[in-house]
N, C-alpha and C positions, 0 to 999 in steps of 0.2 A: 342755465340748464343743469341740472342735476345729472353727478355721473351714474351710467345704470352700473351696477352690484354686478359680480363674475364669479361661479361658482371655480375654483381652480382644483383639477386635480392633482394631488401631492403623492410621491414616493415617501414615503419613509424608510431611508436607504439606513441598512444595519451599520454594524463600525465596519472598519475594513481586516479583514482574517483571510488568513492564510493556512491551509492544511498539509502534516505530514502524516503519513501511513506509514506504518511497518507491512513488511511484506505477508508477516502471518496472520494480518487482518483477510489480505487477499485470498491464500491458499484456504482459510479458515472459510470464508464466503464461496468458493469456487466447489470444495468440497460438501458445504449444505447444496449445493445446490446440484449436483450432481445425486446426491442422498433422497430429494426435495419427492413428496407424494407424486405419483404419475398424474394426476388432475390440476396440478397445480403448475401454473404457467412462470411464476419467478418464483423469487424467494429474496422474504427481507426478516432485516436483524435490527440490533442494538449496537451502536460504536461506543464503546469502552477507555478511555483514555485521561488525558488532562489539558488544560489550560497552558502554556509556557509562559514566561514572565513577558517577553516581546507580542505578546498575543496569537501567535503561532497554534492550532487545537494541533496535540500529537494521539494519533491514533492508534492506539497498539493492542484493540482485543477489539471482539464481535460474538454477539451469539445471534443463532437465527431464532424468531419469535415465529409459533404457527398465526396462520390467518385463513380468512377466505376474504375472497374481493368477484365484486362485480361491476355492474357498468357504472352504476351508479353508489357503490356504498362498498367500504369497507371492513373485515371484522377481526379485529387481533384478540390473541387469548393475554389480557392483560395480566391475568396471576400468574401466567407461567415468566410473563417478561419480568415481575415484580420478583419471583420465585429466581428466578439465573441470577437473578442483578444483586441479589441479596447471598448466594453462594458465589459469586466470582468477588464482593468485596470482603465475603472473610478469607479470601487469599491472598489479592490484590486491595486492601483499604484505599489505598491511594486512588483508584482507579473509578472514576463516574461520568455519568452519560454524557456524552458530546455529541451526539446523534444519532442519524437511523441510516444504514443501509438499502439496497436493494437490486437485482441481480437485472439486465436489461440494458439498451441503447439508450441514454439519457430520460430527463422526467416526464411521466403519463399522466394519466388524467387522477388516477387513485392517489396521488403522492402529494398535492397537497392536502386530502383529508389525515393522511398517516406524520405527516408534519406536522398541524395543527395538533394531534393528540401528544408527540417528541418536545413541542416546545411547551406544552403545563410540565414536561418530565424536567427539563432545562433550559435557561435562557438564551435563543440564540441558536439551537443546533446545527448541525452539518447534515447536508444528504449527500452519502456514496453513491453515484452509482456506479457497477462494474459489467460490462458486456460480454458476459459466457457465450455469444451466440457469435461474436468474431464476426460483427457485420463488415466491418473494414478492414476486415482480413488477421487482424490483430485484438486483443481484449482491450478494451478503451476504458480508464477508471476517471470518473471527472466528480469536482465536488462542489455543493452548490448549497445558500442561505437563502434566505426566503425575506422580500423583501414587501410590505405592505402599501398598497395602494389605496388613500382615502381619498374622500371627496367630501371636503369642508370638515367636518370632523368626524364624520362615519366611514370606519373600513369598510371597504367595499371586494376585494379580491387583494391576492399574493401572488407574489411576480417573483419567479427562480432563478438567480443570479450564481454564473459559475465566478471559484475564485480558487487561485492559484493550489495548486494541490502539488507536494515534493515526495518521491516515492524516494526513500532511503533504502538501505542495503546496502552488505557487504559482498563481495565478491563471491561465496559460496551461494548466499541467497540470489545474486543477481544471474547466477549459472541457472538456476532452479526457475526461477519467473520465466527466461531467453525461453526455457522449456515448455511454460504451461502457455505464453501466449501462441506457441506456434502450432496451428491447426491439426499438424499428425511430425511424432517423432517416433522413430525408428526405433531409440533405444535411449536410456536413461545413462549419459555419460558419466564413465568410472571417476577415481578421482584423480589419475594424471590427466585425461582430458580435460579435465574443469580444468586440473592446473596448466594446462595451455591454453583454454580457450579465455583464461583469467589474462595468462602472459599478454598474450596477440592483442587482448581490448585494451590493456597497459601498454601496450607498446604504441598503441595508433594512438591514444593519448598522446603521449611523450613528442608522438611526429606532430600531432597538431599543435601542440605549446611551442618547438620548434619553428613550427610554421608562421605560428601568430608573432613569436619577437623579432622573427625575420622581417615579416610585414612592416613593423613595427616600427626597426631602425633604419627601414630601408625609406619609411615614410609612405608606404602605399596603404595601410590603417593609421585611423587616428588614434594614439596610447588611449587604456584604456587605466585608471588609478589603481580600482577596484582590483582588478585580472593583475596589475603589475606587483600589488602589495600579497598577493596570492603566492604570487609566483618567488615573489624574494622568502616567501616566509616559509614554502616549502625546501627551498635550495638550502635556505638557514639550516630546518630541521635534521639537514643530511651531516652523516661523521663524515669529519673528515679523516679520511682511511687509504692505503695506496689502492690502486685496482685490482694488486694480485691479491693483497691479503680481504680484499671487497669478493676478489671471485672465491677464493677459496671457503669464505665463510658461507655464500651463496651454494657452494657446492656440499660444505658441509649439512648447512641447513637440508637440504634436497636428499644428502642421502638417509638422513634422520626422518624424513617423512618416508622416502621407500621403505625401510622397517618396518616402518609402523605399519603400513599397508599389508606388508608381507606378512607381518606378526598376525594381525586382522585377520586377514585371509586365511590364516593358519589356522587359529581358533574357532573363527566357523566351520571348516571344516571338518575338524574334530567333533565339534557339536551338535553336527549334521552325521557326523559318523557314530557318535555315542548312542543317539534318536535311533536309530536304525538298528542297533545293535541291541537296544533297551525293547525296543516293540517286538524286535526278533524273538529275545528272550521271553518276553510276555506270552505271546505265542505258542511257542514249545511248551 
C-alpha cells in the first residue's frame, strides 16, 4: 500500500536577534505622538540604527512617517520616509533602517501590511511597539520579527515573534523615562533629586549583590558563573584608596557639582533679568 502524500505546514523561523534601544528613540516616539494629527489614532515611524558584530540591531534614532490606515488597507507617504532617511544619513552615514515603529499595546491587524513594505526597505526588520496609552498602568516597549508560514512551498501568512529587547541608559536618562512612564508627575525633579533618586536605586543594588553572595555562601542559591565573574570584575575595577581619602574625594566631587548648579542658576537668572530689561527698554 502506498504511503498517502501530507501537505505539512512550515515556519520559516528568522535567525535569532536580540534588540537594544536607546532611550531617545522612545522620547523621540512619545513626543510624535503627542504632536500626531487629532484623526489619527497612533503613530508609526522608521528605526534608525545598526547591525552589532554579535547580531544584537542597536536602535538609536526614529522619525515618524505620515500615513492613513483603515480596516482594511494601509497608506504611508513613501517620499517623505525616502526624503528623512536621506537627510538623517547625511549626518548619521553610519545609521540605516532596521525597522519600523508604532505607537500602541502590541501588534494590530495594519502591521503586517506596513512590515511587508520595511522588509523590501531591509532584510529582516524589527517592529517597536511602545504603549502611550499606559494600558498596564506603565508604557510597555516590546519588539518583535515576522516570521513566515508556508505550506509546501507557497507563503501563505506571517506570524510575529517577540524577541528580547535591552533598554540601556544612564542614570540621568533613567531619572527621565521613571518620569515619562508614570501616568501624572507632579513636577520635573531638580538635579540634587535625580542625584538622590540615582543614590537610593545604587544603593538597593549594592543591598541586593550583598544579598545574593550571602545566599550564595551560605548555599541557599546555587552560584551562579556568569553574576560571580561580574561581580569579581567590578570589585577589580574599584582603586584601591583608604575610606577617608574615598570620602573626601566623594565630598569633593559633590561640591563641584553644587557650583555648577549655583553657577547655572545664576546665569539664568541674569538672562531672564537681561530679557526683561531688554523689552522694557523696547518699550519706552
Amino acid at each position: 500500500m502506498a504511503a498517502s502524500k501530507r501537505t505539512v505546514l512550515q515556519f520559516s523561523s528568522s535567525q535569532t536577534l536580540s534588540g537594544k534601544v536607546h532611550p531617545l528613540v522612545i522620547f523621540n516616539i512619545c513626543d510624535c505622538y503627542v504632536r500626531r494629527p487629532d484623526q489619527a489614532e497612533r503613530v508609526i515611524g522608521t528605526l534608525l540604527g545598526s547591525v552589532l558584530p554579535d547580531g544584537t540591531v542597536d536602535i538609536r534614532n526614529s522619525y515618524a512617517v505620515p500615513h492613513n490606515e483603515s480596516v482594511d488597507q494601509v497608506a504611508l507617504d513613501i517620499e517623505y520616509h525616502h526624503n528623512m532617511l536621506l537627510s538623517h544619513q547625511k549626518v548619521n552615514p553610519k545609521e540605516v533602517i532596521v525597522g519600523w515603529y508604532s505607537t500602541g499595546l502590541g501588534v494590530t491587524g495594519g502591521s503586517a501590511l506596513i512590515h511587508e513594505f520595511y522588509s523590501r526597505e531591509v532584510s529582516n526588520p524589527i517592529h517597536l511597539t511602545v504603549d502611550t496609552g499606559f494600558a498596564d498602568g506603565e508604557g510597555a516597549i516590546k519588539a518583535y520579527v515576522s516570521n513566515n508560514l508556508s505550506l509546501g512551498d507557497q507563503q501563505i501568512a506571517a506570524q510575529f515573534q517577540e524577541i528580547p529587547l535591552d533598554l540601556r541608559m544612564v542614570e540621568a536618562e533613567r531619572i527621565g523615562f521613571d518620569n515619562l512612564k508614570s501616568t501624572s508627575v507632579d513636577k520635573i525633579p531638580s538635579d540634587l533629586e535625580g542625584m538622590e533618586a540615582s543614590m537610593t536605586h545604587l544603593l538597593a543594588l549594592v543591598d541586593d549583590t550583598y544579598k545574593y553572595v550571602d545566599d550564595v555562601v551560605e548555599g541557599r542559591v546555587d552560584p551562579d558563573n556568569k553574576i560571580g565573574k561580574c561581580i569579581s570584575d567590578v570589585v577589580g575595577s574599584l582603586p584601591k584608596i583608604p575610606s577617608l581619602a574615598f570620602d573626601k574625594l566623594v565630598n569633593d566631587s559633590l561640591q563641584d557639582h553644587l557650583l555648577m548648579v549655583y553657577l547655572s542658576s545664576i546665569t539664568r537668572t541674569q538672562l531672564g533679568l537681561a530679557e526683561k530689561l531688554n523689552t522694557a527698554a523696547q518699550i519706552l
